[in-house]
DRENDO-1510 file (C-alpha; in Angstrom, 1 decimal, always signed):
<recs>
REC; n; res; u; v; w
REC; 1; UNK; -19.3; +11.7; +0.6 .
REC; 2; UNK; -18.5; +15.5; +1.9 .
REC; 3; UNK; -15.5; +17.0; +0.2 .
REC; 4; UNK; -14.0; +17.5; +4.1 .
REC; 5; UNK; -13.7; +14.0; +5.4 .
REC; 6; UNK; -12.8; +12.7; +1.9 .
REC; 7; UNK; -9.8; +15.1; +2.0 .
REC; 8; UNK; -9.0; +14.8; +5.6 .
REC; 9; UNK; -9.2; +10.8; +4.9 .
REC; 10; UNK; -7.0; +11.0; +1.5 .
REC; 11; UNK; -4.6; +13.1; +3.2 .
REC; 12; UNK; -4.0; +10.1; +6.0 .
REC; 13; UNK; -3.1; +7.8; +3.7 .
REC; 14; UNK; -1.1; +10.4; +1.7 .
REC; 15; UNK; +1.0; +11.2; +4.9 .
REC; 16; UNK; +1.7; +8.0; +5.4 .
REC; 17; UNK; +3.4; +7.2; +2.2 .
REC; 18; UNK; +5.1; +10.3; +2.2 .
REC; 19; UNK; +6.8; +9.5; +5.5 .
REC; 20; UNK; +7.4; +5.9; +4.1 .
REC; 21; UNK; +9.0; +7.4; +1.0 .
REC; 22; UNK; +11.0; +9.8; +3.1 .
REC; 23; UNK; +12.5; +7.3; +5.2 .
REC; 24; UNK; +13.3; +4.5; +2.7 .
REC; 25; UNK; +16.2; +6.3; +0.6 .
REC; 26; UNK; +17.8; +7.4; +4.3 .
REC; 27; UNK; +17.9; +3.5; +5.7 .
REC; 28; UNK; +21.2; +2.7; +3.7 .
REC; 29; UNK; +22.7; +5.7; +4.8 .
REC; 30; UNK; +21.4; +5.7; +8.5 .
REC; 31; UNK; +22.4; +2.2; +8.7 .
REC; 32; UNK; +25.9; +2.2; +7.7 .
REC; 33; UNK; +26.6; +5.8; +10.4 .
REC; 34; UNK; +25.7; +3.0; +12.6 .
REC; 35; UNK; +27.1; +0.2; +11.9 .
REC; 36; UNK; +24.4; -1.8; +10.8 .
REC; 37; UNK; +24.6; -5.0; +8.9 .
REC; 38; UNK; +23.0; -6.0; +5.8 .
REC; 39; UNK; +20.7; -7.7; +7.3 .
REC; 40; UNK; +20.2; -5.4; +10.0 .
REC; 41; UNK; +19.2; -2.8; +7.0 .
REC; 42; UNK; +16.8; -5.1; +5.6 .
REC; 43; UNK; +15.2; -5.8; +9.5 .
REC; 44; UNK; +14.4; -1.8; +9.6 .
REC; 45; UNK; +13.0; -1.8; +6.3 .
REC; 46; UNK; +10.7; -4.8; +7.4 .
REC; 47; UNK; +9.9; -3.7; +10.7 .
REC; 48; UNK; +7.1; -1.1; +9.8 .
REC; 49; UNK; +5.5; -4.0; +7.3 .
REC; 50; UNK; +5.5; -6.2; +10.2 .
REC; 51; UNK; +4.1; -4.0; +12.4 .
REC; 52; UNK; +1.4; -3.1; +9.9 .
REC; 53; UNK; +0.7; -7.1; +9.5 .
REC; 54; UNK; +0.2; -7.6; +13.8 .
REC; 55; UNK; -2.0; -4.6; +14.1 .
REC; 56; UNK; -4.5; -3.8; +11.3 .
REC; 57; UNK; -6.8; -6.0; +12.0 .
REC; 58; UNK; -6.7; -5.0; +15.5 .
REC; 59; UNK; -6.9; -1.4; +14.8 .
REC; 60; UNK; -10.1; -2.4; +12.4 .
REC; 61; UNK; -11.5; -4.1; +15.3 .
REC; 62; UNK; -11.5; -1.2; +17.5 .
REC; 63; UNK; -12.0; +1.5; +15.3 .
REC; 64; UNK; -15.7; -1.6; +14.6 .
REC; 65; UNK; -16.3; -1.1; +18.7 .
REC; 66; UNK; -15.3; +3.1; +19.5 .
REC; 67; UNK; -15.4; +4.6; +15.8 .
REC; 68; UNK; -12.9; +5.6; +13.3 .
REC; 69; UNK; -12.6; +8.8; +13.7 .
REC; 70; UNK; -10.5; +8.2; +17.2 .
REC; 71; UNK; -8.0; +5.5; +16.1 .
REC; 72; UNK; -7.2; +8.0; +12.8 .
REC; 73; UNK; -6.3; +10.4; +15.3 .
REC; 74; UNK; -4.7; +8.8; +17.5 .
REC; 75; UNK; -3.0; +7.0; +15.3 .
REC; 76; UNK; -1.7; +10.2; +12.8 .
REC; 77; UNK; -0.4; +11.2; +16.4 .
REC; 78; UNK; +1.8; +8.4; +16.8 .
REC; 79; UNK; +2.9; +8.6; +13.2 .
REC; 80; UNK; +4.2; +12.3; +13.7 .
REC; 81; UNK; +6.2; +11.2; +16.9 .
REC; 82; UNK; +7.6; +8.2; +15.2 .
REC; 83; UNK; +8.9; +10.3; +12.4 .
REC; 84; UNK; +10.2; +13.5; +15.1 .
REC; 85; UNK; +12.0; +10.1; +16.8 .
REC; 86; UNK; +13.5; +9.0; +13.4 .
REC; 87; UNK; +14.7; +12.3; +12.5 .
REC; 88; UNK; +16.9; +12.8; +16.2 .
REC; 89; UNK; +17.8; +8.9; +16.5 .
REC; 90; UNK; +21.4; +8.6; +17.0 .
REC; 91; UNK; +21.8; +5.4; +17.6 .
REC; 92; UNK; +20.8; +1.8; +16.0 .
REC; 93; UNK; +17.9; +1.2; +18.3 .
REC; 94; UNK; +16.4; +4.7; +18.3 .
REC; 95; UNK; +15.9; +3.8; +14.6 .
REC; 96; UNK; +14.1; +0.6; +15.6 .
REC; 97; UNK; +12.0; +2.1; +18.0 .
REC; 98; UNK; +11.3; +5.2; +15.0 .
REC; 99; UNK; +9.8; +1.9; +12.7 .
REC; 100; UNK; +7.9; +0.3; +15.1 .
REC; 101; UNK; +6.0; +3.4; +16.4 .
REC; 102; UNK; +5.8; +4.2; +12.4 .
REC; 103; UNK; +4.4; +0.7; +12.3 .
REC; 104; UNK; +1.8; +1.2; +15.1 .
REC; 105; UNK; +0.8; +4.3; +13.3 .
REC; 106; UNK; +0.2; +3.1; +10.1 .
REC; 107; UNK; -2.4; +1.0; +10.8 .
REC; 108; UNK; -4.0; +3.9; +10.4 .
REC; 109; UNK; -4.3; +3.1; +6.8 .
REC; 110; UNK; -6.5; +0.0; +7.1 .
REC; 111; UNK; -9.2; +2.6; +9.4 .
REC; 112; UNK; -8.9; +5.3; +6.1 .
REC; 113; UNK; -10.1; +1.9; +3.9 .
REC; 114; UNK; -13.2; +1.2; +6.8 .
REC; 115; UNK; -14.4; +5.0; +6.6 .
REC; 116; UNK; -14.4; +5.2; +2.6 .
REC; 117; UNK; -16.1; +1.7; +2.9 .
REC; 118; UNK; -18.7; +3.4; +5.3 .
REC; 119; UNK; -19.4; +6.1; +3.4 .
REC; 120; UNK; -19.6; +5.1; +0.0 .
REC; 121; UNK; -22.6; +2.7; -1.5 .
REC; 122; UNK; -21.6; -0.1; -3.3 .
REC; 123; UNK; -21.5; +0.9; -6.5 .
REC; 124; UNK; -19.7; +3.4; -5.6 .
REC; 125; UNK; -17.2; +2.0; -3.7 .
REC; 126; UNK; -14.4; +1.3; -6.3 .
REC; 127; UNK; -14.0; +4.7; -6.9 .
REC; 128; UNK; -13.3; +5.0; -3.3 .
REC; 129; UNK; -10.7; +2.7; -3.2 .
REC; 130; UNK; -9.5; +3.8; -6.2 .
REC; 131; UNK; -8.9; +7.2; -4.6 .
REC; 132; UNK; -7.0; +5.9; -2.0 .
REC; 133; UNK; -4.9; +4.2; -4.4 .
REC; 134; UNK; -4.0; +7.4; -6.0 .
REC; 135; UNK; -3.4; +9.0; -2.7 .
REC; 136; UNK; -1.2; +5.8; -2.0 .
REC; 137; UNK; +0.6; +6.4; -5.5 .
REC; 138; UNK; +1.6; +10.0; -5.0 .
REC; 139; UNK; +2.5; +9.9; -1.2 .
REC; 140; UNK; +5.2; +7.6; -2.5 .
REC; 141; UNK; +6.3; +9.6; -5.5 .
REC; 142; UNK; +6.6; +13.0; -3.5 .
REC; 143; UNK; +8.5; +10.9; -0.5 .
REC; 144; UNK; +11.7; +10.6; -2.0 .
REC; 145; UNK; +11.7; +13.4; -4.1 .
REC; 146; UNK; +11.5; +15.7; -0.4 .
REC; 147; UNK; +14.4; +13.6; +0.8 .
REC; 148; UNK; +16.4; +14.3; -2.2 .
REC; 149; UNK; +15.4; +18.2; -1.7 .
REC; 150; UNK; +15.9; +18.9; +2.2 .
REC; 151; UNK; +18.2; +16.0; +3.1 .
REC; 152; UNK; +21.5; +18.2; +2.1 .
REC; 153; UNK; +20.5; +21.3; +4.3 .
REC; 154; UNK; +19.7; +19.0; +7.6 .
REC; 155; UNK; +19.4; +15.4; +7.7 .
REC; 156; UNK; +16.7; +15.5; +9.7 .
REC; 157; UNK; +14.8; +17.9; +7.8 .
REC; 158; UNK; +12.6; +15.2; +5.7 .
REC; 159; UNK; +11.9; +13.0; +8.8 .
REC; 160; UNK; +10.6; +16.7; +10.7 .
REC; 161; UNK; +8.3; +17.9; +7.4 .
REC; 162; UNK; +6.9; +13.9; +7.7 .
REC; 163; UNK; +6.1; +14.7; +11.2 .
REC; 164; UNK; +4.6; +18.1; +10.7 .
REC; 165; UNK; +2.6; +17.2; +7.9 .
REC; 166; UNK; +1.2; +13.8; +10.2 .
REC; 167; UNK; +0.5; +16.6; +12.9 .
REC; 168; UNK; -1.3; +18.8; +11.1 .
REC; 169; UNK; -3.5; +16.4; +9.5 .
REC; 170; UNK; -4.2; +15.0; +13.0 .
REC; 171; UNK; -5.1; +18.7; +14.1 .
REC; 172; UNK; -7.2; +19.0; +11.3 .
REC; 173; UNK; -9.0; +15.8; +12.0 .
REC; 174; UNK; -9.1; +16.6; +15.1 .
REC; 175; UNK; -11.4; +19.2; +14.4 .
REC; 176; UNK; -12.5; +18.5; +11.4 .
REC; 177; UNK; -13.4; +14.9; +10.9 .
REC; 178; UNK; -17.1; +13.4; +11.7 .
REC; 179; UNK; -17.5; +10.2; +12.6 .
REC; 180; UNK; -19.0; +8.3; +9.7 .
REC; 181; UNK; -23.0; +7.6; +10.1 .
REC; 182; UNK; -23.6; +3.9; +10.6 .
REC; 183; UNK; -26.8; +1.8; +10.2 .
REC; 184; UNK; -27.8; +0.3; +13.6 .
REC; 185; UNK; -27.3; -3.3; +11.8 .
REC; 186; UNK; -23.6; -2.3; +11.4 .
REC; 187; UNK; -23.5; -2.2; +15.3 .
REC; 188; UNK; -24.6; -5.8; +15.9 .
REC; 189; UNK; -23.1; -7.9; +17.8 .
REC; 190; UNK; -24.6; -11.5; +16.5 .
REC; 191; UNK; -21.8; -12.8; +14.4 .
REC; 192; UNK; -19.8; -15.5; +16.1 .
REC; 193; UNK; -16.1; -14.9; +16.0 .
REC; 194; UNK; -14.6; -15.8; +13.3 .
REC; 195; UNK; -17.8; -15.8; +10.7 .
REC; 196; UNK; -16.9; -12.7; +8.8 .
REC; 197; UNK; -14.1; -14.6; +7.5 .
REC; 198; UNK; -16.3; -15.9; +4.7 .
REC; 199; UNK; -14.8; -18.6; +1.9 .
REC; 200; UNK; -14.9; -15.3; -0.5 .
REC; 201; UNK; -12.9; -13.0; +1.4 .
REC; 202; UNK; -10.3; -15.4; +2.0 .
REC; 203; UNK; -9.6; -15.9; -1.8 .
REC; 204; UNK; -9.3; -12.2; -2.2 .
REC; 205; UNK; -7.5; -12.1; +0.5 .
REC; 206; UNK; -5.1; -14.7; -1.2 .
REC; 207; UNK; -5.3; -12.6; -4.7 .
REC; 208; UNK; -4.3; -9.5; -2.3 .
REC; 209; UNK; -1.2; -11.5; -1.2 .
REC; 210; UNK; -0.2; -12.6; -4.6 .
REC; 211; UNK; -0.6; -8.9; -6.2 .
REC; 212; UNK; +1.3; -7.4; -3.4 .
REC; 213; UNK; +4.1; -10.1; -3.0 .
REC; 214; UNK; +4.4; -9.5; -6.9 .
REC; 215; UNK; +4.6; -5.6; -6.8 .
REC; 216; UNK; +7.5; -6.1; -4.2 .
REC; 217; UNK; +9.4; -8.2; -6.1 .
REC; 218; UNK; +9.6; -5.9; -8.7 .
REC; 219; UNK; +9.9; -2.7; -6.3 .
REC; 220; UNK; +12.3; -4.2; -4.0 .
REC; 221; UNK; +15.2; -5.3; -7.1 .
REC; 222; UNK; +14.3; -2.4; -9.9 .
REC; 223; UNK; +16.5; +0.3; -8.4 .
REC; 224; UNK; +19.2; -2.5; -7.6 .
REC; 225; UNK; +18.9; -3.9; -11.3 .
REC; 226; UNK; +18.8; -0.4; -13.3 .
REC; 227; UNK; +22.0; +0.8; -11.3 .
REC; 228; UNK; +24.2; -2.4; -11.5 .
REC; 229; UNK; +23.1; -3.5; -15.5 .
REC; 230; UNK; +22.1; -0.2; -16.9 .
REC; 231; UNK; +24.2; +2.5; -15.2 .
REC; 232; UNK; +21.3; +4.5; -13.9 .
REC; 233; UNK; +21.7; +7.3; -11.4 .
REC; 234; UNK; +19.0; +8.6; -8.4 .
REC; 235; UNK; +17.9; +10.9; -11.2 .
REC; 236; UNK; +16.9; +8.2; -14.0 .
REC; 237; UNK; +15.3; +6.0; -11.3 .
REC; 238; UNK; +13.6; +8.7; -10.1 .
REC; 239; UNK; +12.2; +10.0; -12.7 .
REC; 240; UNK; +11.3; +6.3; -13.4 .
REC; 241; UNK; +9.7; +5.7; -10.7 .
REC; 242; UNK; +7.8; +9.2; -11.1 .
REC; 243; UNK; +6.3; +7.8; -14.4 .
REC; 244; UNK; +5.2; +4.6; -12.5 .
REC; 245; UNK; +3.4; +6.4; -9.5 .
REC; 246; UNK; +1.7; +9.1; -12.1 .
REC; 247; UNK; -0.2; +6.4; -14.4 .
REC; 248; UNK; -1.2; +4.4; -11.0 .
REC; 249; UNK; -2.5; +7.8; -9.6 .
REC; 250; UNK; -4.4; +8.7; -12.9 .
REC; 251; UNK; -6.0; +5.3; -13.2 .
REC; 252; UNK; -7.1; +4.8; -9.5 .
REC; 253; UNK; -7.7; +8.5; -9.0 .
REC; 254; UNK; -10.2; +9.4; -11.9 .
REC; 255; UNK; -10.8; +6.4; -14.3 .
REC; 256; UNK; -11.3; +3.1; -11.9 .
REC; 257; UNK; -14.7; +4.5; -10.8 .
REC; 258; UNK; -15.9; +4.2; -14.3 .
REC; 259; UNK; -14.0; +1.3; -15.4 .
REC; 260; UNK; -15.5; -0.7; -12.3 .
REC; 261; UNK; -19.1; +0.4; -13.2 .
REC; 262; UNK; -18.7; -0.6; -17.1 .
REC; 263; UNK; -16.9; -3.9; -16.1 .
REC; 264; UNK; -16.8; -5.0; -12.6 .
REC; 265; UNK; -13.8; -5.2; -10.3 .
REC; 266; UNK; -14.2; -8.9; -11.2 .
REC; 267; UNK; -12.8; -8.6; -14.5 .
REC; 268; UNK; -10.9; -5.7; -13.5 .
REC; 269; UNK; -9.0; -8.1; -11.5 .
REC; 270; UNK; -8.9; -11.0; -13.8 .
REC; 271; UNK; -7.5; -8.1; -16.6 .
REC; 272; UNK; -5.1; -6.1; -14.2 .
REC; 273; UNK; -3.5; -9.3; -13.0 .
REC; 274; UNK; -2.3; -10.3; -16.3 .
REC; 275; UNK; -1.2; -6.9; -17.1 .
REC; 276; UNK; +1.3; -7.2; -14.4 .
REC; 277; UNK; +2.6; -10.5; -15.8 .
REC; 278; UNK; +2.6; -8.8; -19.1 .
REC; 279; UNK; +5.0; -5.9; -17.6 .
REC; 280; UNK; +7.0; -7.5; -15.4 .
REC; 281; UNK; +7.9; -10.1; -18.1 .
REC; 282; UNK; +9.0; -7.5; -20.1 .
REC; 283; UNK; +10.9; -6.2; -17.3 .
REC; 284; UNK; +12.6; -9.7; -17.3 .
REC; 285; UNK; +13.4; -9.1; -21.2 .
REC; 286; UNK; +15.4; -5.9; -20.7 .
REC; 287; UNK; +18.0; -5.3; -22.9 .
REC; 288; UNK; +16.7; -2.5; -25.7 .
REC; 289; UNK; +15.0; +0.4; -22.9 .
REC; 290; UNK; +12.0; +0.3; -24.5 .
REC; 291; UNK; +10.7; -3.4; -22.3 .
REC; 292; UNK; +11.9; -1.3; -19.9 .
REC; 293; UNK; +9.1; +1.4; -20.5 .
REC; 294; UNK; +6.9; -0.7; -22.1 .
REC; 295; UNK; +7.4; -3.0; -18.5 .
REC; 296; UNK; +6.9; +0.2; -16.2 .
REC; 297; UNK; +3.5; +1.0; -17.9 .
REC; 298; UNK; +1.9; -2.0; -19.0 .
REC; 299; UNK; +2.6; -3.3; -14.9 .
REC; 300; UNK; +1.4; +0.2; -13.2 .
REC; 301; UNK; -1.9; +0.1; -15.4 .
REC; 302; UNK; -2.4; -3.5; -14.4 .
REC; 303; UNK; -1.5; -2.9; -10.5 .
REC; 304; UNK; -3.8; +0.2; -10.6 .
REC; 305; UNK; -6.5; -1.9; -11.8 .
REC; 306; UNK; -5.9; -4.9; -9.1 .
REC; 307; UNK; -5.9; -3.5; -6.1 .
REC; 308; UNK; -8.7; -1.2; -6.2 .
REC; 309; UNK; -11.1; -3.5; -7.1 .
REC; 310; UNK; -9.6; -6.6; -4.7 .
REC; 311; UNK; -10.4; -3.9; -2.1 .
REC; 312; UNK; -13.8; -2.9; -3.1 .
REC; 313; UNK; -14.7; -6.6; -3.2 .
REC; 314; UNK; -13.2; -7.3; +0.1 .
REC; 315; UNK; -15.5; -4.3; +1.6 .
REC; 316; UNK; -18.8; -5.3; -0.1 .
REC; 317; UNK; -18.3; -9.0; +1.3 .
REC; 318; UNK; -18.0; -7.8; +4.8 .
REC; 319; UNK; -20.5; -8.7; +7.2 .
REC; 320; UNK; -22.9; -5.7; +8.9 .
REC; 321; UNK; -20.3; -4.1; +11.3 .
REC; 322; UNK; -17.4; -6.1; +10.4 .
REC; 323; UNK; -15.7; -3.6; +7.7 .
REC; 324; UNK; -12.7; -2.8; +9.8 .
REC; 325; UNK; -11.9; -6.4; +10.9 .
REC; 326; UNK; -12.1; -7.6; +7.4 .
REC; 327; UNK; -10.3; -4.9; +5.9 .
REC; 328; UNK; -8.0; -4.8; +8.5 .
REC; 329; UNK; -6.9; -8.6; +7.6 .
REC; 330; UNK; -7.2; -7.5; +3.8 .
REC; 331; UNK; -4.3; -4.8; +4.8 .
REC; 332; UNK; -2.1; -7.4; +6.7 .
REC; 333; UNK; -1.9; -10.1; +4.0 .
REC; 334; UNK; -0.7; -6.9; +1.8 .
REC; 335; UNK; +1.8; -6.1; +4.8 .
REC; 336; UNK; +2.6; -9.7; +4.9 .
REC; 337; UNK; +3.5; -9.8; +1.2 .
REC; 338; UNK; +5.8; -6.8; +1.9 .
REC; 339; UNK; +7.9; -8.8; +4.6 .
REC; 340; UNK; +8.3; -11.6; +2.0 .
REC; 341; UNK; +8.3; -10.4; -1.4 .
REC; 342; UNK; +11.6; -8.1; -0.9 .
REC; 343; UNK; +13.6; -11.4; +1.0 .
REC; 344; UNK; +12.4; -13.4; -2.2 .
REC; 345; UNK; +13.4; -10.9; -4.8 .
REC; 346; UNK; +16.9; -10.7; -3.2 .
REC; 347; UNK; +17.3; -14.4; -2.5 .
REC; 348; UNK; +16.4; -14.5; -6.6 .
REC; 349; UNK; +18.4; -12.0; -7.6 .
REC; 350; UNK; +21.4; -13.2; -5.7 .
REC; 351; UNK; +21.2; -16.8; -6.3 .
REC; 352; UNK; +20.0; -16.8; -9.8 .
REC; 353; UNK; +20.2; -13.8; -12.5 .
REC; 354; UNK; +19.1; -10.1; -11.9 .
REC; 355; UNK; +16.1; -10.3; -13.9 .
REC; 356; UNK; +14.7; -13.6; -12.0 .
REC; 357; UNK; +12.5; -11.3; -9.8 .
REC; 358; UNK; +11.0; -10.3; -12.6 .
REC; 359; UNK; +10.7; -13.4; -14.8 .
REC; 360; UNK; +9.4; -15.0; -11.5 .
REC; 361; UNK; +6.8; -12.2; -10.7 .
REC; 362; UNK; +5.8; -12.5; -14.2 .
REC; 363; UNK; +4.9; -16.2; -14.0 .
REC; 364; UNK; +3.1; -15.9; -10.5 .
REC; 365; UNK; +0.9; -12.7; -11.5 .
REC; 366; UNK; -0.1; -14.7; -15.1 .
REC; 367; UNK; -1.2; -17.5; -13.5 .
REC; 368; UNK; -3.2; -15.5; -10.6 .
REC; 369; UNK; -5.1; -14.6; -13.4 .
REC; 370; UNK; -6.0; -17.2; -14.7 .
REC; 371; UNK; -6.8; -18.4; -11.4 .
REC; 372; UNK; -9.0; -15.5; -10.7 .
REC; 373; UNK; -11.0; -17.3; -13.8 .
REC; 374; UNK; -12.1; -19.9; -12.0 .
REC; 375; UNK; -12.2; -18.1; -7.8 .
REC; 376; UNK; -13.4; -14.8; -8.6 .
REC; 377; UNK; -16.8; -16.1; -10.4 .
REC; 378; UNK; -20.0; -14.3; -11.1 .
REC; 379; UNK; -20.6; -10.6; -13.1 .
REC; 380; UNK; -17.9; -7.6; -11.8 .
REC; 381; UNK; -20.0; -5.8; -10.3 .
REC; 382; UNK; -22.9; -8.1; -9.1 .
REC; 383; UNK; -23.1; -8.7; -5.4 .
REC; 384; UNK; -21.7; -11.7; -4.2 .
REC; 385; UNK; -24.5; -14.6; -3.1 .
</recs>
């Protein structure tokens, strides 16, 4: 892969979480300038997942038919504007209408998962995902910090650097991004509809749902649950969460590609799956700090080995010509795990005892991997029959 389109791709999904990160920590406060409910908070937050769950697999679709390079463009576009809207809404429904062009936009992420997958062999492929998990990790590290930097000089200040950063990148690729090479088989059009959903992908498709639904559990109720029983401030939590983010981005950035060749994302799946029942039970357990370190980095390694390699499997199992449509789906079960996982972790949380997220994460990740056992058969990384 040339070092240009790998940065220019990287830097997509990097924008996005940035802006994602930005925006999150400024809900709370937008919402309650407006008037906004509870639950009206929660909506906004949701909206963008939602969006990302209706349209990935259409944007994979298209960007199968006209070719990646225009939907990334097109959609960065629309990603800048939804962030210059979010930044001058003053009213409830400007906000809305801010989320679900953000939403629209960042389906360009799925389209960035189709071009690595088209320009990396298999063998090489977790790597490539593993990348774009580290670009993933940091986006959403450096988000909040710029909020927390900019926000008291102009509070629109981190929804307008979003916007420029998402425009300069679509500049850039405007210019500067090829359309990946494809095989002519890639092109064909002899699949019925419907047959690149094979029995394979959907079980890693189900193992994407359970690792993502799991991950927002914990994300959505950790800041809630270190500020209510440990007295934490938006320093600790951020520095926290910092911690988190940097081992995911070390593991999926420089030590998955070789972990995956050794192994195979099989068992990288099978291991990183009870990792994250491993940490989140010990997030379950806090009382002495340490679970809550130990919980932190025992779940990030585990989540950084997961979702890699669930995503390299997914793109090696896609039919000729069928990588956006199946990794678009791939992307929407992870969207659709973000709708659910955070109304489940508060629903627990609420009803139950603050650490039932975790001790219920905990149970659902442990036995996904034993499940992933008995579904995710054959050598790591042997092609699937």
């Amino acid at each position: 892969m040339q070092r240009s389109p790998l940065a220019i791709i990287l830097s997509t999904v990097f924008i996005a979480l940035i802006g994602f990160g930005i925006v999150i920590p400024l809900m709370p406060v937008y919402g309650e300038r407006f008037g906004a409910s509870g639950f009206e908070v929660g909506a906004l937050v949701m909206t963008y997942s939602l969006m990302q769950f209706l349209l990935a697999p259409i944007a994979g679709r298209i960007s199968d038919r006209i070719g990646r390079r225009p939907v990334l463009i097109s959609a960065l576009f629309l990603t800048s504007g939804s962030y210059v809207l979010f930044g001058l809404a003053d009213s409830l429904p400007m906000l809305f209408a801010s989320r679900l062009l953000a939403g629209v936009g960042g389906a360009d992420i799925t389209v960035a998962q189709a071009y690595i997958a088209d320009v990396t062999p298999p063998h090489k492929r977790a790597r490539g995902m593993g990348l774009f998990g580290a670009a993933f990790g940091v986006g959403f590290v450096i988000g909040p910090s710029l909020t927390a930097l900019t926000f008291e000089l102009h509070e629109g200040l981190p929804s307008f650097i979003a916007a420029g950063l998402a425009g300069a990148t679509a500049i850039w690729a405007l210019f500067m991004l090829p359309e990946p090479e494809r095989h002519a088989e890639r092109r064909s059009r002899t699949l019925k509809p419907g047959a690149w959903l094979t029995k394979v992908v959907g079980v890693l498709m189900s193992f994407q749902f359970v690792t993502v639904f799991t991950q927002a559990l914990l994300q959505s109720m950790l800041v809630l649950f270190t500020v209510e029983r440990l007295g934490w401030n938006e320093k600790n939590n951020g520095l926290f969460l910092s911690m988190i983010g940097g081992i995911s981005a070390l593991i999926q950035g420089g030590l998955i590609g070789r972990l995956a060749a050794k192994f195979g994302e099989r068992n990288l799946a099978r291991v990183g799956l009870l990792l994250m029942g491993l940490g989140m039970f010990a997030f379950s357990r806090v009382g002495p700090l340490a679970y809550l370190y130990a919980g932190g980095v025992i779940n990030a390694i585990g989540f950084a080995l997961t979702l890699p390699s669930l995503s390299s499997l997914a793109s090696r199992e896609a039919p000729p010509g069928r990588q956006g449509r199946v990794l678009g789906s791939f992307q929407s079960m992870g969207s659709l795990a973000r709708i659910f996982g955070p109304l489940a972790g508060g629903l627990l949380y609420d009803l139950l005892n603050p650490n039932a997220p975790f001790a219920i994460g905990a149970v659902i990740a442990t036995a996904a991997s034993v499940m992933a056992i008995a579904f995710l058969r054959g050598p790591g990384g042997e092609e699937s029959p």
